[in-house]
C-alpha positions as CSV (number, residue, x, y, z in Angstrom):
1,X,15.1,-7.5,-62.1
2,X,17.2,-8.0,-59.1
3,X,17.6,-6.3,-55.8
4,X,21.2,-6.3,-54.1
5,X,22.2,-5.3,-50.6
6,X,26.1,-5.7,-49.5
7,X,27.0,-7.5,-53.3
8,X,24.1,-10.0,-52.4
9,X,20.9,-10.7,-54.1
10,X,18.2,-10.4,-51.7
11,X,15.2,-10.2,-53.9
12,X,14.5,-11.4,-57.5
13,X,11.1,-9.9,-59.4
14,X,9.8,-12.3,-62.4
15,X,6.8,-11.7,-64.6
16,X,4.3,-13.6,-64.6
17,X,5.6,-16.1,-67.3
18,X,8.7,-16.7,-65.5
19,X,7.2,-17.5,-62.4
20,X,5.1,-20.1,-63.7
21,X,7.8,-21.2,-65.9
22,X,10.4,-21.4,-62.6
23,X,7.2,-22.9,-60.8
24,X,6.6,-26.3,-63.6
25,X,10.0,-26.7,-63.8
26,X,10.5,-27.0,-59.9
27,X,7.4,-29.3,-59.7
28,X,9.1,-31.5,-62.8
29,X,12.3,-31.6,-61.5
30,X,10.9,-32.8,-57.8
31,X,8.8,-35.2,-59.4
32,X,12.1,-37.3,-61.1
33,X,13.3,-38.1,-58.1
34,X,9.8,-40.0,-57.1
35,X,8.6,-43.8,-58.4
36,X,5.5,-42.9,-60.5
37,X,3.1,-43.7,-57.4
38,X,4.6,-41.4,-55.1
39,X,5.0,-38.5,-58.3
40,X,1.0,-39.0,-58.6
41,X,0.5,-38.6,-54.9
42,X,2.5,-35.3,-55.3
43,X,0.7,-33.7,-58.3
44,X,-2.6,-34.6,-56.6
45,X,-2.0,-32.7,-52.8
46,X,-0.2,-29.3,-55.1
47,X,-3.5,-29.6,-56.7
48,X,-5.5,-28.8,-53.9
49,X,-3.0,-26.7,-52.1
50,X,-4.9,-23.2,-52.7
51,X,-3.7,-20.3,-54.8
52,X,-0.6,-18.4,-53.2
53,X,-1.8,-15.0,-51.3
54,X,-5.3,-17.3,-50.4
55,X,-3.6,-19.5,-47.7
């Protein structure tokens, strides 16, 4: 569902599946643009980046 003010989308709610979904492919699509040392480096420091709402 989506939220509009003045013709524009301010606000976009997912379920839970989406989000994750929207989440791996953001982190896969990042991750083509790095040499496999660097793309290894990045999936370790997300990995101990804490839970969102813990921070």
């Amino acid at each position: 569902m989506s939220f509009a003010r003045s013709g524009m989308v301010v606000a976009v709610q997912l379920t839970a599946d989406e989000a994750a979904w929207l989440e791996d492919k953001a982190m896969h699509t990042r991750q083509g643009y790095m040499d496999p040392k660097q793309a290894a480096a990045f999936e370790e420091f997300l990995a101990r980046q804490p839970p969102v709402g813990e921070q």
